[in-house]
N, C-alpha and C positions, 0 to 999 in steps of 0.2 A: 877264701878264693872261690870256693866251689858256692857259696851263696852269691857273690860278683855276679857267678858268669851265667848262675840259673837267675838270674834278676837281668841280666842283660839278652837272655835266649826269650826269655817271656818278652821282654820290649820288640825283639824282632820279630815274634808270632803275633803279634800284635798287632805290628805294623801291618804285616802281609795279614791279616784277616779281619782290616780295616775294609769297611764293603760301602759305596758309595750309598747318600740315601734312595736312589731310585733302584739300585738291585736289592737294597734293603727292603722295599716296600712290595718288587715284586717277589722276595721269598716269601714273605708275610701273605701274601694274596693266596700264594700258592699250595704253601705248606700254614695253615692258621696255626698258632700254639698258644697255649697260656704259661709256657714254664718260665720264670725268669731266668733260668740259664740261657735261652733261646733269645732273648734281647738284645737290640743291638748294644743300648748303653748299661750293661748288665755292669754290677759294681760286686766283687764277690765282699766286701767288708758287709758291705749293706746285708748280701745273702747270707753270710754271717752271722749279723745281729739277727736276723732274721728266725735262723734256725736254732741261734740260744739267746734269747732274749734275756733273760735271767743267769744267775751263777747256779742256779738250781739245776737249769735245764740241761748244764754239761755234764750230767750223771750220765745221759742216755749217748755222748758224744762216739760212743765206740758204736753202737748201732747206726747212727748215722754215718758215720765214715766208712762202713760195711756196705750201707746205700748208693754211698756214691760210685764207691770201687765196679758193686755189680751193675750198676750204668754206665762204669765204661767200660768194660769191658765188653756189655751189650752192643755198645755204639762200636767198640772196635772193630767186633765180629761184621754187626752191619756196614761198615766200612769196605770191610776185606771182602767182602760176599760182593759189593756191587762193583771194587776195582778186579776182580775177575772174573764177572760178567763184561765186561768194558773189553775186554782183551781181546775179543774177534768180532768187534763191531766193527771197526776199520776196512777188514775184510770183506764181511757180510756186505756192506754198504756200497762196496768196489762193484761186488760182483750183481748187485740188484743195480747199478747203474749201466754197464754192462748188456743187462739182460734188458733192461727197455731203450736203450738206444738199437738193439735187433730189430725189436718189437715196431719201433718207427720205420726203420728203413723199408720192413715189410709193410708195413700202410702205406707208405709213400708206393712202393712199388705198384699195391693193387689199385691205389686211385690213377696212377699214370695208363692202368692197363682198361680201367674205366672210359676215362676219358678219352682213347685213341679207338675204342669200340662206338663213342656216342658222334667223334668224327667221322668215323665209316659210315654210321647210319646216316648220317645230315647229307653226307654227297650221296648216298646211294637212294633218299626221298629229291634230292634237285634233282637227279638224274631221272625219277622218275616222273615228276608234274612239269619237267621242261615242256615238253610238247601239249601237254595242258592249257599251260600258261601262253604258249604263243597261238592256239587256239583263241581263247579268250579276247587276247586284243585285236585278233582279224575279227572277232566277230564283234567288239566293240567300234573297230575304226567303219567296220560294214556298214551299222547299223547306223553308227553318225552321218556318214555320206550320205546314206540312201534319205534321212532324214533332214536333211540340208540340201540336199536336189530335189525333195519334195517342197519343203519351203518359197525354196528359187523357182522353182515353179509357180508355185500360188502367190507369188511376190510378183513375178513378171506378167503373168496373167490378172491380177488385183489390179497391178499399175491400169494395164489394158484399159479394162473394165470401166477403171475410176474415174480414165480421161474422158471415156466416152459416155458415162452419164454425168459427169460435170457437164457437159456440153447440150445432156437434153436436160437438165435442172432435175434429175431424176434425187430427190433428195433425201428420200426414202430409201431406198435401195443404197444411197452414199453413203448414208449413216453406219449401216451397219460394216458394209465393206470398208472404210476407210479405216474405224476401228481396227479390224481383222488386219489390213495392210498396214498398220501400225505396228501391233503386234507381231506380226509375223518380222518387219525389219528390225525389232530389237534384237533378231536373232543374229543379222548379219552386223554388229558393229563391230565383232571382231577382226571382218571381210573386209574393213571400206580401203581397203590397200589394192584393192583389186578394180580394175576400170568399172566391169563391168556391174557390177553392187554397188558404186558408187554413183554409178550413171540411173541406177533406179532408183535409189535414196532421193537423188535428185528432184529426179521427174516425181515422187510421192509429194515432196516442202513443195516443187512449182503449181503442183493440183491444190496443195492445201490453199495456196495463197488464194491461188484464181475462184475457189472455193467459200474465202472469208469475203474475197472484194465482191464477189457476184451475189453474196446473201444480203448484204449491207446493201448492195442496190438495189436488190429486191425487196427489203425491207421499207429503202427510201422509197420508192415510188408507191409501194401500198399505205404509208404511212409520211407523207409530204411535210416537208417542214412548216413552221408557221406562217402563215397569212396564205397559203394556200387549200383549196378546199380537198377535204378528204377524199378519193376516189377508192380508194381499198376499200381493207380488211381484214377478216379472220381468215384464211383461207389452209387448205390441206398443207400447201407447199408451204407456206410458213410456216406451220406447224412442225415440218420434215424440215425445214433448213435449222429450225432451234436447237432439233436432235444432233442437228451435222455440228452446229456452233460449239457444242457439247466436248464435240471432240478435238476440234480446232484449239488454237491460241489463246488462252482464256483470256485477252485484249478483244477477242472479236466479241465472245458474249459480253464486254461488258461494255462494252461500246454500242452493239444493240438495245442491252437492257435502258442506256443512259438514254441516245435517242427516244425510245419510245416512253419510257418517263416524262422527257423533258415535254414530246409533243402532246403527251397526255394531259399534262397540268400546263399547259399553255393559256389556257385559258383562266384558269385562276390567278395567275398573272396579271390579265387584263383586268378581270373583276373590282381585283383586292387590292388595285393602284393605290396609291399611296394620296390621291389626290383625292380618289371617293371616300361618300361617307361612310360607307360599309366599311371600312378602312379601319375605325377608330375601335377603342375596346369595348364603349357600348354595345357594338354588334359583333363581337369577337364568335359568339355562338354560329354565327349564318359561317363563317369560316368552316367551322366543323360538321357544318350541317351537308356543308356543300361537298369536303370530301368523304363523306359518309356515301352521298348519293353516288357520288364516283364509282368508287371501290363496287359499290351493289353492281352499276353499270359495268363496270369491268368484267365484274362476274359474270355476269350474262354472254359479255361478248366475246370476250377473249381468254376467259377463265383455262378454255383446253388449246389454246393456241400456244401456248408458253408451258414448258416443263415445271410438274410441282416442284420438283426441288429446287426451280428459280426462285420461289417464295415472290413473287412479282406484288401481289397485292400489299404485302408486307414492304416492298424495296417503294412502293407507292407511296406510302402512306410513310415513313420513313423520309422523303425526298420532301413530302409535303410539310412535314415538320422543320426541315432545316430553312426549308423556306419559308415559313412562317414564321418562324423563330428571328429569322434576316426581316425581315419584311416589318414586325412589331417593334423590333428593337427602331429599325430606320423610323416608322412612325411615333414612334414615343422620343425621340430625341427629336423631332422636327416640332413636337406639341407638348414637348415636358411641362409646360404652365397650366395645361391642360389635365393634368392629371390630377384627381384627388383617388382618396384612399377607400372610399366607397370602391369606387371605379376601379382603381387598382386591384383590389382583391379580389371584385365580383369576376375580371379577369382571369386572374389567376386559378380561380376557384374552378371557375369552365375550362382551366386549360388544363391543370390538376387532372379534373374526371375525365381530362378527352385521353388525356397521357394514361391513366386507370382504364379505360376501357380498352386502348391500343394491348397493355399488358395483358388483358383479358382475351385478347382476341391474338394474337402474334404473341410469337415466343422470343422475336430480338437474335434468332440468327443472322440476319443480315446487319447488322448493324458496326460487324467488323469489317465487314468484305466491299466496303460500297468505296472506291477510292476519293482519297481527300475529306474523308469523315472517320471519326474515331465516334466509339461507342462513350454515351456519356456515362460518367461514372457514377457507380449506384451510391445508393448515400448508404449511410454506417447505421449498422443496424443498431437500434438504442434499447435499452433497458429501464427504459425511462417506465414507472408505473404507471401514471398520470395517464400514459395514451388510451389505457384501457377501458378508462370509463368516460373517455372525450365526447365518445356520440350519444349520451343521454343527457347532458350537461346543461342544453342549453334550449331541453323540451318546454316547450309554450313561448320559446322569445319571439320579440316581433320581424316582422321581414330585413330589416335592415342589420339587426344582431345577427341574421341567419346567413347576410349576405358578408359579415365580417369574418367568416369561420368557416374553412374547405368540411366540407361534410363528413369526410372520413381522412383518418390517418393515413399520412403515406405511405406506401409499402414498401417493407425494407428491401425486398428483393425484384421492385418493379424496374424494367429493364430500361426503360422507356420514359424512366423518371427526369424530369430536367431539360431534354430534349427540346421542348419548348420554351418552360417556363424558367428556363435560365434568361432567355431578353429580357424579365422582369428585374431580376435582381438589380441591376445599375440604378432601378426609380424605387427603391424598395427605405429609399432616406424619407419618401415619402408617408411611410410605414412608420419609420422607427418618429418622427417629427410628430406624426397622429398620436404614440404612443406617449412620446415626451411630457405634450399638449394634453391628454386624457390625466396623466397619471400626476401630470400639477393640478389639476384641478380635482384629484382625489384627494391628496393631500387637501389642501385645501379646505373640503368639504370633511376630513375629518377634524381641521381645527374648527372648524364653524359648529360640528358635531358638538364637540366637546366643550364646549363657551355655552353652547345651547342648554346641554344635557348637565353640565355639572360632573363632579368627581363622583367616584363611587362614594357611595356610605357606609360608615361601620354599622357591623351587624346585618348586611343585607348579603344577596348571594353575590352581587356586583362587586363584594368591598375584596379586596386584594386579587379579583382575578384578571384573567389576560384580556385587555382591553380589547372589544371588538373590532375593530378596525383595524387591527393587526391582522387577522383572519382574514380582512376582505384585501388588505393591501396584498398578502402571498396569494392567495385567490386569483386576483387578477394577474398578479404576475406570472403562476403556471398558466393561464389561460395564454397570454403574449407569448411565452416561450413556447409552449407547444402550438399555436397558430404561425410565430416564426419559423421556427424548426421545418413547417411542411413548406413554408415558402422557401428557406434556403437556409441550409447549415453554414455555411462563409462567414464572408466579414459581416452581415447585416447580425448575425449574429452575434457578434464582437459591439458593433454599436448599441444592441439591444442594450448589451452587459453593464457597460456604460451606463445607461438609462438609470440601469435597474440600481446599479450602484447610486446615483446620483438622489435618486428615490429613497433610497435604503439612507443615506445620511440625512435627507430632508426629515424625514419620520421620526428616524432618534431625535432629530434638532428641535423641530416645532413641537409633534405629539407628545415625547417622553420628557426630553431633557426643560424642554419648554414649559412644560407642566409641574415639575417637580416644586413642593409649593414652598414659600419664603416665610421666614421666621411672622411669628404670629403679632410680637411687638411691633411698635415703629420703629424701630432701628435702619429701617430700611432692609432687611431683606436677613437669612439666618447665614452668615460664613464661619469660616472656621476661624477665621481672628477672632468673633464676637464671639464665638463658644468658648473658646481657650480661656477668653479672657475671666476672669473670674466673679461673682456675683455677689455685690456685698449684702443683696437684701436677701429678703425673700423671693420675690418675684423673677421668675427666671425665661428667657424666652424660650416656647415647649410649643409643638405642633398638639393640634385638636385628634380625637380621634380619626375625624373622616380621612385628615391629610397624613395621617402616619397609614391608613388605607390606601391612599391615593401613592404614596410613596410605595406600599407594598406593590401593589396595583401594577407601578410602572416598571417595577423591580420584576414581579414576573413575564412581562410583557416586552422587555429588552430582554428577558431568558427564553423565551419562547421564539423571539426575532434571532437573536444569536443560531440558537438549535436550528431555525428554519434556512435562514441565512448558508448556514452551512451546507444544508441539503442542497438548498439553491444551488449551490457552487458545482456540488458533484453533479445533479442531472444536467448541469449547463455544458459542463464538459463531456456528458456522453451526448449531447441532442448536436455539439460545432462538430466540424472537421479534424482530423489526429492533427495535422498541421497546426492548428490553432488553439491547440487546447492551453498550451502556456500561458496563453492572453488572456484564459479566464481566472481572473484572481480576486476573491471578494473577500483577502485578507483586511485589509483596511475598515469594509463595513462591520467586521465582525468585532476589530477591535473599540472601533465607535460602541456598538454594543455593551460590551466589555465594560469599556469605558461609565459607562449609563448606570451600570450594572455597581462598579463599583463607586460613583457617587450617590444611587440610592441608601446602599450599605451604611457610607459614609454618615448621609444625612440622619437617618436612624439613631446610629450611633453616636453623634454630638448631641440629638435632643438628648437622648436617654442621658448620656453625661453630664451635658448640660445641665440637668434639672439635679442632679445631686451635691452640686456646686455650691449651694446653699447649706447642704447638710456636713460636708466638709469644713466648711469654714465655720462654722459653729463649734466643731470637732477641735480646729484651731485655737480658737481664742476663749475655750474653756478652762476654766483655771485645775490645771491638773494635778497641782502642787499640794491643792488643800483638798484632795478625797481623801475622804478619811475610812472609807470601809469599799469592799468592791459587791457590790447589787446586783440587779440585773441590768440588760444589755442598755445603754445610753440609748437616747433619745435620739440622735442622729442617725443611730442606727437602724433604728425602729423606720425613721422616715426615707433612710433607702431603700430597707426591705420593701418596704409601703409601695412606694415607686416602682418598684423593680416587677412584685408581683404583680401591681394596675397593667402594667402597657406591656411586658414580655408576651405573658398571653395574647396578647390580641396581634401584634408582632409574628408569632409564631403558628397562628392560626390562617392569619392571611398571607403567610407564606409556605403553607403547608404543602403547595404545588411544586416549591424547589428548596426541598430540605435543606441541601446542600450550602444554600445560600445562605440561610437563619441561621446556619455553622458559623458561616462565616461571620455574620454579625454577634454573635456569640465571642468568637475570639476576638474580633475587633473590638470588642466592649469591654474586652477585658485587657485587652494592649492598651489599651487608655484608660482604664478604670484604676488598675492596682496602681503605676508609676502617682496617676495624680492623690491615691490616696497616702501609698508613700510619700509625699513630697507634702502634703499638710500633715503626717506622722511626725515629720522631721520641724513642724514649725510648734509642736508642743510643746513648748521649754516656760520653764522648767516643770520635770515630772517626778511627783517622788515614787515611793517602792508602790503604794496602792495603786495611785494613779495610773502605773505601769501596768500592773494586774488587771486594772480596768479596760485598760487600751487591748492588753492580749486578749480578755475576753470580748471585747467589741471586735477585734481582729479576725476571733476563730469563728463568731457568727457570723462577720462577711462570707469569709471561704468557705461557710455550709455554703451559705444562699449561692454563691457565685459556683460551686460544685453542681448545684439543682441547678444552674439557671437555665438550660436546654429542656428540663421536664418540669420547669416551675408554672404549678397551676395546674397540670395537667392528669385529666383521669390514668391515662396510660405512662405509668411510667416507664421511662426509655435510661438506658445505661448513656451516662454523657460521653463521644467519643475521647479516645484515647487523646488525639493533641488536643483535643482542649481543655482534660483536666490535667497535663500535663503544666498545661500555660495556669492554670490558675495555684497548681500545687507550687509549682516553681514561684510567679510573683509573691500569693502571700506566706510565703515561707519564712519571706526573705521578711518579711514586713515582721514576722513573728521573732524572728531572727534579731534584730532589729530592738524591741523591747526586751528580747531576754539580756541583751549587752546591756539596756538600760537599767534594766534589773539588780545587775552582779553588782556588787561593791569593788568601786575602784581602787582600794589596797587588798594587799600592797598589787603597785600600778605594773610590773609585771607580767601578773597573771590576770590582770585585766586585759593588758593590750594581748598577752595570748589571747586569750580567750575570745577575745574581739575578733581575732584574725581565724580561728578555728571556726567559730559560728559565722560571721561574713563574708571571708577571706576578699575582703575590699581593699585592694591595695590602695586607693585615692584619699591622699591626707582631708580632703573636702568632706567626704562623709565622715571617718574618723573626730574630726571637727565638729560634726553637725550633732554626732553622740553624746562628747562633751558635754555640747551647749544644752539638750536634753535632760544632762543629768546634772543640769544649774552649777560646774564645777568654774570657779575662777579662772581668769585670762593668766595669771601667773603658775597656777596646778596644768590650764590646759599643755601650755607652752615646753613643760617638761615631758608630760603626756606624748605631744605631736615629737619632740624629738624622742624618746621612747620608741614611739610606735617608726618611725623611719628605721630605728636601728633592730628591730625585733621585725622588722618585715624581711619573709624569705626571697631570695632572689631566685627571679623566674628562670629558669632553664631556655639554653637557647632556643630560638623556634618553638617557643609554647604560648601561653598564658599565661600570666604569675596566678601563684596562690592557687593552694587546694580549691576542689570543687565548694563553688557558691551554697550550696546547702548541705555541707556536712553535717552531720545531727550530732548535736553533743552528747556525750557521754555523760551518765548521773552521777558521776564524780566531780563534772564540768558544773553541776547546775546546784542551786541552793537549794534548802527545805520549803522556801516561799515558792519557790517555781514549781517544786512537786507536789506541793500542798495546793496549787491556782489547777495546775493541771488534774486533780483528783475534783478538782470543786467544777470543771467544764464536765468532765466526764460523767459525774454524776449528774450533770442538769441533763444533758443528750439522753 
């Protein structure tokens, strides 16, 4: 019973000195220990084993249970020590709260006794600057009055004043007072509630009026409309009524400035009728001649009659261009048949430098201010290189090249630009028509070149380089673009593009593509049917040196078009308008290019194929069956190597100017080269085990030469890039690949068709077939074979490709002693 009930008192201390994990973790923080008694999941059996591991170790059991008694008894003591310290904490804690709730009340109290001292002070300072403060605003309201009765004074005596030399014209003397009575009435718009400031406001707007109509009068009669004779002039009073205009309704000055414009250039008018012959753009010069003389006249006579800041000479010369501009456009649409493009330009060209000297001479502030005229918009500033060396370009030409080309580039920030020489644009088809017309007969004159002169030659510095007339064709064409560009960025610039485009295809069409030369046979001409097709003699159709020159030739010269092509595009779009620049698109000529480019390649590549066509099919119909030892490399071999080194070199020497492209022809010689050697490997049948060996060693000399073929021949050797030995390790692999299946004995037919499908992994019963027939095996052995190889073929996983990687390298357990014996016999020739 007494063990019951201490077994059931332990379960209930237990329980109660179960401690959650998160009190469990903050004693742990608190108090750290390493004892395991002090664990929460302490296990006393474990502490047990612990302390007698052994039966041995219970010798010392009485010391230890001495140990544990004096620790608790320890712990008891520190128990009882800290539960009667605990005993007047209750207390203590009472009366410390106690004691600072005093402690506040008395703060509270001294901040209340604070604050009722800092309100005393606050009324006993208003109490004292009261009478301060109402000082201040008598002396403010003082000071306003006596300052606004001084005003109203010089307001009602200004009025006076104003009326009475309004009346003697004194306009000197108005000038300045009406200002002053100006200003001084801003002061009363607070007042106009009151009769009396309302009734002078009044009388100031009634002077100003009678003030703007009496100047204008005075204006008219010194200055008389047209068909009357001049009786004025410059006089003081003019000069004093300008100042008063100054101040007035800025409708008055600009209604004087209009008049005296308009009457100024009345006479140009009459002149430059539309009916005289001074009229036409022949004499467009005596137009500028004549308000040149003006302006100097003006300066003389009226220069200090009119305030500088009118800029009058400027609003002059400004009036005379928009009328000019009217006046040319009206004559050029009554005479458009009339127009050639000499004439056009020699126009333009004058009207250019006259627009050039205005910005040289005026700065174009008036040009916002003059009503019913806007400021023409400047043109965009271009980045164009080309402009920079425009004006030495065309030193020693003769007068008529000199008259086709404005002297100097137009300035991107000239203010004054267009102003005139926009009447021109609408006749400027007249332009692009001259240009159309020129640039067909360039063409032209390069086919006539080229018929005359002949292809380039091999061996000379002419053979594979960029055909001259490439050079002059973009030559010309930055010359048009930048001569159009100063006539107008618009739409004429848009039709240029046109042009140029239409140019850019004729030049691929006649010069490059036209040229590119045709099979050297009669066959009629060299295509890709007649190369494919296969060659049973010897005689193969093959281009001459000059014309695999003449091919290189044209090949860098649509790369040199393309490159320039492109450029063209970008300067075209910075010389138009941002609005327009979408319109220029010269994707189309560049693929024409492109185009040129890749049947150069092309053509290359079929001779060179072509002519090995013959050493293939020899390769075929050699009997393979009866070699009886393996020698050196076959004769067929020898004769593509032959080929290969004759014409690559010269191939890669006339295209030295765009490496990139002899890459290409390079890979493309070999995307056709290996398939079609493959495809006469597969027509060797029957082949026995030599004959096989023979074929791999004519195989792995291919893939040297076809490795070298980027530096074949060449003093500098060059590493061949990475895709393209990649294309060449890959096709003859496969080829090599290919004979060693040929090689293996087809028993037992198992580990054939393995092994077929490890080295190939060709899942297409077609070539499976075509190995067979290779290895001379009967239509009744094949037949069990092809069903074989259907059931030993792996099935592809969804979304893939069937079959392990195409050139898995076999493993020399995979391969016979004849294959490591052939392989030991290449390695020691290399």
């Amino acid at each position: 019973m007494m063990e019951e009930e201490e077994f059931e008192l332990a379960e209930d201390l237990e329980a109660i000195l179960h401690l959650t994990p998160e009190v469990q973790l903050a004693i742990e923080q608190v108090f750290p220990s390493q004892d395991p008694l002090d664990r929460a999941d302490f296990n006393a059996v474990e502490y047990i084993n612990t302390l007698f591991p052994t039966e041995q170790s219970l010798a010392n059991i009485d010391d230890v249970v001495n140990k544990i008694r004096l620790k608790i008894r320890r712990l008891d003591d520190n128990i009882r020590t800290v539960v009667r310290g605990q005993t007047n904490v209750g207390q203590d804690g009472r009366q410390a709260l106690e004691e600072a709730q005093i402690a506040i009340q008395q703060l509270f109290g001294k901040i209340k006794d604070i604050k009722d001292k800092a309100e005393k002070s606050e009324q006993m300072v208003k109490e004292i600057t009261r009478d301060i403060k109402q000082l201040d605003h008598a002396k403010r309201h003082l000071t306003t009055s006596i300052t606004t009765l001084n005003h109203l004074h010089m307001l009602a005596g200004g009025v006076d004043s104003l009326e009475a030399m309004t009346r003697k014209r004194q306009y000197g003397e108005v000038a300045n007072l009406l200002q002053g009575v100006v200003n001084v009435l801003e002061h009363f718009h607070k007042y106009m509630g009151i009769t009396q400031i309302r009734q002078l406001s009044e009388r100031v707007k009634a002077a100003q009026s009678e003030l703007g109509t009496q100047i204008l009068a005075d204006f008219e009669e010194s200055f008389p409309s047209q068909g009357s004779k001049r009786q004025g002039g410059p006089s003081n009073v003019l000069r004093d009524a300008c100042l008063v205009a100054n101040v007035l309704d800025p409708r008055i000055k600009q209604e004087i400035i209009k008049k005296f414009i308009r009457q100024h250039l009345s006479e140009y008018l009459v002149l430059f009728q539309e009916n005289q012959d001074v009229a036409w753009l022949d004499k467009i010069d005596r137009r500028y001649a004549w308000i040149k003389r003006q302006l100097v006249d003006y300066e003389e006579k009226y220069g200090r009659m009119f305030p500088e800041e009118w800029s009058m000479t400027e609003r002059i010369a400004v009036e005379f261009c928009h009328i000019t501009r009217v006046e040319l456009a009206k004559v050029m649409r009554t005479r458009a048949k009339e127009i050639e493009v000499k004439l056009l330009l020699f126009a333009i060209q004058r009207t250019t430098n006259f627009e050039g000297l205005l910005a040289k001479r005026f700065t174009g502030c008036t040009l916002t201010d003059i009503p019913g005229k806007k400021r023409p918009e400047s043109p965009l500033e271009s980045t164009n290189p080309f402009l920079d060396d425009d004006a030495g370009e065309d030193v020693g030409a003769d007068k008529d090249e000199d008259l086709a080309k404005p002297r100097k580039p137009k300035a991107p920030d000239n203010p004054f630009h267009g102003i005139v020489s926009k009447c021109f644009e609408p006749h400027l088809y007249v332009y692009i028509e001259s240009q159309d017309k020129n640039l067909g007969e360039l063409i032209d004159r390069f086919v006539a070149d080229f018929r005359a002169q002949g292809p380039p030659k091999a061996g000379t510095e002419e053979g594979g380089a960029v055909l001259p007339s490439c050079a002059d064709l973009f030559v010309y064409y930055k010359k048009c673009m930048v001569q159009c560009s100063q006539l107008s960025t618009g739409e004429p610039m848009i039709a240029l593009t046109t042009i140029f485009q239409k140019f850019l295809r004729e030049y691929a069409w006649k010069i490059l593509s036209g040229n590119l030369p045709k099979s050297s046979s009669n066959s009629g001409g060299l295509t890709i049917s007649s190369l494919l097709k296969e060659k049973d003699g010897p005689e193969a159709a093959k281009f001459t040196m000059d014309e695999l020159c003449l091919i290189c030739s044209i090949l860098s010269t649509a790369e040199y078009c393309l490159a320039t092509t492109q450029q063209l595009e970008e300067k075209l779009k910075e010389k138009v308008d941002k609005v327009l620049v979408e319109r220029i698109n010269l994707t189309g000529e560049m693929d024409t290019f492109s185009t040129v480019i890749s049947n150069s390649i092309q053509l290359i590549v079929q001779d060179i194929d072509a002519a090995c066509d013959p050493a293939l099919t020899a390769m075929s119909k050699m009997p393979w069956q009866s070699v009886e030892h393996v020698g050196d490399q076959s004769p067929y071999v020898t004769s593509i190597i032959m080929h290969i080194k004759q014409n690559v070199p010269i191939i890669r020497e006339n295209l030295a100017s765009t490496r990139k492209y002899f890459t290409q022809f390079c890979i493309k010689f070999t995307n056709s080269f290996i398939p079609k050697f493959i495809n006469h490997l597969f027509r060797c049948k029957p082949i026995s085990m030599v004959g096989a060996e023979q074929l791999l060693l004519d195989t792995h000399s291919l893939k040297t030469v076809l490795l070298d073929l980027p530096s074949i021949g060449s003093q500098v050797l060059r590493k061949a890039p990475a895709s393209y030995t990649k294309i060449v390790v890959k096709g003859m692999t496969r080829a090599e690949m290919i004979l060693k299946v040929v090689m293996a004995p087809h028993e037992p037919p198992v580990v054939f068709v393995d092994n077929y499908i490890k080295l190939l992994a060709d899942g297409n019963p077609e070539t499976f077939q075509k190995i067979l027939d290779m290895k001379g095996l009967k239509r009744s052995e094949q037949s069990s074979m092809l069903e074989l190889f259907r059931q030993r073929l792996p099935t592809p996983p969804s979304g893939a490709d069937s079959g392990p990687s195409l050139f898995s390298a076999p493993t020399p357990e995979q391969e016979s002693s004849r294959i490591r014996k052939l392989e030991k016999l290449i390695k020691k020739r290399l």
